[in-house]
C-alpha positions as CSV (number, residue, x, y, z in Angstrom):
1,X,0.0,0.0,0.0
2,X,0.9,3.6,-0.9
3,X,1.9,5.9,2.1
4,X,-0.5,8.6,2.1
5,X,0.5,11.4,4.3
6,X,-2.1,13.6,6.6
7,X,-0.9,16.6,5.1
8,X,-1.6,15.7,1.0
9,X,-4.0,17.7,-0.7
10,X,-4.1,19.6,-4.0
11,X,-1.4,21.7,-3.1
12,X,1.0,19.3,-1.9
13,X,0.6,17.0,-4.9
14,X,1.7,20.1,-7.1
15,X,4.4,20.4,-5.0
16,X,5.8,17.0,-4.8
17,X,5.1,16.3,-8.6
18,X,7.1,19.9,-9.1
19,X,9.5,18.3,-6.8
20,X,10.3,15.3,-9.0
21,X,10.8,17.1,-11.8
22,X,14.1,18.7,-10.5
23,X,17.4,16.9,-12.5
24,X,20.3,18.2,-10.6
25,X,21.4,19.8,-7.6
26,X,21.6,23.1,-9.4
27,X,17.7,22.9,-10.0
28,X,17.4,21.7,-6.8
29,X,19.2,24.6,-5.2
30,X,17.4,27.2,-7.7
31,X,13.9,25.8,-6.6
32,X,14.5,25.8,-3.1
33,X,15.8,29.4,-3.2
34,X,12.3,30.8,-5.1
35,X,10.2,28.3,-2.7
36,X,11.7,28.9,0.5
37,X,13.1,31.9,3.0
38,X,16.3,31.5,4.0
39,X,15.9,30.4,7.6
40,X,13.5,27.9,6.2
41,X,15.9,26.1,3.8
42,X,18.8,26.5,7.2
43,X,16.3,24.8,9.4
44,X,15.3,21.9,6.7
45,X,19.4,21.9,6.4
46,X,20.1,21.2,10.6
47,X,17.2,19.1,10.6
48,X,19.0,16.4,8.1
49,X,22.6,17.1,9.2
50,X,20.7,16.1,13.0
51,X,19.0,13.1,11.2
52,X,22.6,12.1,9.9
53,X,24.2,12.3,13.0
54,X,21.3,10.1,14.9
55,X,21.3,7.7,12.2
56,X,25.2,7.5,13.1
57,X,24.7,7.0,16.8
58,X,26.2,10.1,17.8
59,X,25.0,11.8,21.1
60,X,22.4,14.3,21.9
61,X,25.3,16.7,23.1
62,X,27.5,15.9,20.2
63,X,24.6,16.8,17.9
64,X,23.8,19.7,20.2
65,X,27.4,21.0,19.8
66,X,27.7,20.7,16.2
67,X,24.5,21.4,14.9
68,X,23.7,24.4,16.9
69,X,20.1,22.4,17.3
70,X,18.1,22.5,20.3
71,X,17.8,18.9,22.2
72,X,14.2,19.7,21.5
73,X,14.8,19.8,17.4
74,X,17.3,17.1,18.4
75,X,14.1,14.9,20.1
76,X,12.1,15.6,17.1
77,X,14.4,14.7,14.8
78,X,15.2,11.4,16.6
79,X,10.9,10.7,17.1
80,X,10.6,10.7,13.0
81,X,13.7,8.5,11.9
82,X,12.5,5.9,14.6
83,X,8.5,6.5,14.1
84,X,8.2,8.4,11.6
85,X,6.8,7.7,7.5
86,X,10.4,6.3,7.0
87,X,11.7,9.6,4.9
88,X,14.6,10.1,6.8
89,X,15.7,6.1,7.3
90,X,15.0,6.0,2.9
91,X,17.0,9.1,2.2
92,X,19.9,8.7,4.5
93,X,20.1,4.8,3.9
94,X,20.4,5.9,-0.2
95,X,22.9,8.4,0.7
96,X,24.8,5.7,2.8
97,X,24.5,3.5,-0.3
98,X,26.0,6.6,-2.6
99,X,29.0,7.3,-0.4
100,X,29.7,3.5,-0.6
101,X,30.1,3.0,-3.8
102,X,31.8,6.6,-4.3
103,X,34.1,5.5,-1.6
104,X,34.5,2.1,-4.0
105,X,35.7,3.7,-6.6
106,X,38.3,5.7,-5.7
């Protein structure tokens, strides 16, 4: 079955379907600069680098320290990549993947 999140509507469907359309980082980076404010697109940016360090094991004060993020961000972040809809534990496993095989061939 599908994974159908509370929040989708007609809106959001545009958005993720706009979202999929984006080929490279530079699209990436030129969509996210029109879409969102600045603090928005820092606060999506701690939120992974958080998400990262959790799914690495590090501590809430090593997080805390490097991040800047608050241990209740921290909390948040942890509450979604273990119960959460699984977007963190898909995007950072691919990423995992990615650096694997980058790391492979060199």
């Amino acid at each position: 079955m599908a994974f159908v999140p509370n929040w989708k509507e007609d809106n959001s469907e545009l958005l993720v379907k706009a979202i999929l359309q984006l080929e490279d980082e530079e699209d990436v980076y030129r969509f996210l600069d029109d879409l969102c404010t600045i603090t928005e697109i820092k606060s999506m940016a701690q939120r992974m680098h958080v998400a990262k360090m959790l799914y690495e094991e590090a501590t809430y004060n090593v997080i805390a320290s490097e991040t800047g993020a608050s241990t209740a961000t921290i909390s948040r972040v942890n509450r979604c990549l273990n119960y959460g809809a699984e977007g963190y534990q898909r995007v950072l496993k691919k990423l995992e993947k990615q650096k694997k095989e980058s790391d492979h061939e060199k």
